[in-house]
Each structure stands twice: as structure tokens, then as C-alpha cells.
C-alpha positions, 0 to 999 in steps of 0.5 A: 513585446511592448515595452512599459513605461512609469513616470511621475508628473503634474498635469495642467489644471483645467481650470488654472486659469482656465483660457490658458489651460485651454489655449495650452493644449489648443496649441499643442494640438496644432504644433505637435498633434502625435504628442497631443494625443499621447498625454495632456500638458503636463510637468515630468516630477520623476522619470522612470528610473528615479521610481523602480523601487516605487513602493517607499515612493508610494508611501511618502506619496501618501502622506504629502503634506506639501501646498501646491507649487505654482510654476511661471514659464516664459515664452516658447523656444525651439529645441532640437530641431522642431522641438517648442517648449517652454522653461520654467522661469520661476517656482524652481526651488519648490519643484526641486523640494518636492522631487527630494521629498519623493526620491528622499535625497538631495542627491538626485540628478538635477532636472528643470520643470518645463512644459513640451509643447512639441517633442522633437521624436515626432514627426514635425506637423505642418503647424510647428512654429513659434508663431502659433505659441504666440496666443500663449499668455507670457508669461505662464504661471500654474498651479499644479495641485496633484502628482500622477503615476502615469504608465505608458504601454509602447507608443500608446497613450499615457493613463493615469494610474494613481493620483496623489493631492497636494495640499 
């Protein structure tokens, strides 16, 4: 049986700034096609089981009242072997502000916005390299404008379940 995972996470505006948006997911589709065709680039808010109790979560979702945070990256490193990501280098406190809000304590498990260019779990394409994250703008600052339940049934592709808007 197929096992079902739920996360939360803010995708990468198309439209912010939109040549970037559009090189971001250009390179991903080179260095890590498996991953590309999983899920668009994206920001993980909440993992799985920081949301089991989704329901309180769902309502303070609801009534966000928080602006968008925008996030600056820097340039690509490799992890874990074949892996390619890119850290957040600033707009930290805002993502950590955001996260208490939605789990409703400042004691959560401490977790750094990044963007996955290449996850490690896949096989390594024939493109994964530092050099083709060379065209990426550095460094990268995004707006993110929304949260996304998201669902994952096996190893298919991620759906958006429900949306959520910072305003």
C-alpha cells in the first residue's frame, strides 16, 4: 500500500521576478529531472509530522494576517554527494515567525529555508553540477505570497490540496 505524505510549503511565484522563476525551474529540470517532475521549486514551511493534527493548523491558516516574506539565496552548493541547493541568506526571522504561528509555539524544531535544486535520493543526472546553476541570479530574493497543503501518494507527484494567501 502506498504510503501518503502531507507537507506545508510555498512554491516559487512565476511571476517573481519572472526570468528567474523561469531559469530556477530550467535548472532543476537539467540537474535533477526525477525531482522536477515531482514538484515545482518550492520552500518546505512544515513537514509532516509537525501537521498531524491539521485541523487547529487549518484555522490559524485561515485567518493569516501576516505579508508575504520574501527570502534571499545565495549561491548553489552541493550536498551529500550529488545534492545542489541553495541556503536562505536572508528573510530567516520572518520564515521562523511564520512557522510558529502555524504550529502555535516557539518551541519547534529549528529548520533553515532552502531551495533543493537536486535531492540527493535520486539518481544523479547526467547535468548535476554546479556549473549549470551558474545562470541563476545571486543572489536570489523571493517573494513567496501563499502556503500550500500539499500531498504525496508513493513516489508521485506532489498536489496542491489547499491554498492559503499571505496578505
Amino acid at each position: 500500500m502506498a504510503t501518503t505524505r502531507q507537507q506545508l510549503s510555498m512554491f516559487v511565484p512565476a511571476l517573481v521576478p519572472a526570468l528567474a522563476a523561469v531559469e530556477l525551474e530550467r535548472v532543476r529540470s537539467i540537474v535533477d529531472p526525477v525531482q522536477s517532475s515531482l514538484i515545482p521549486a518550492h520552500i518546505t514551511l512544515c513537514r509532516e509530522d509537525e501537521i498531524s493534527d491539521f485541523p487547529p493548523i487549518r484555522q490559524r491558516l485561515q485567518h493569516l494576517v501576516l505579508p508575504p516574506i520574501t527570502l534571499t539565496f545565495g549561491v548553489a552548493e552541493v550536498f551529500s554527494g550529488h545534492g545542489l541547493i541553495l541556503h536562505c541568506i536572508e528573510g530567516e526571522p520572518a520564515f521562523l515567525q511564520l512557522r510558529e504561528y502555524i504550529l502555535a509555539s516557539s518551541n519547534i524544531k529549528t529548520q533553515r529555508p532552502h531551495l533543493t535544486l537536486a535531492h540527493p535520493r535520486n539518481p544523479k543526472a547526467p547535468g548535476n553540477s554546479l556549473a549549470a546553476t551558474a545562470c541563476l541570479p545571486n543572489p536570489l530574493q523571493i517573494s513567496f505570497t501563499s502556503i500550500c497543503l500539499i500531498e504525496q501518494e508513493g513516489s508521485g507527484p506532489w498536489r496542491v490540496l489547499e491554498r492559503y494567501a499571505l496578505r
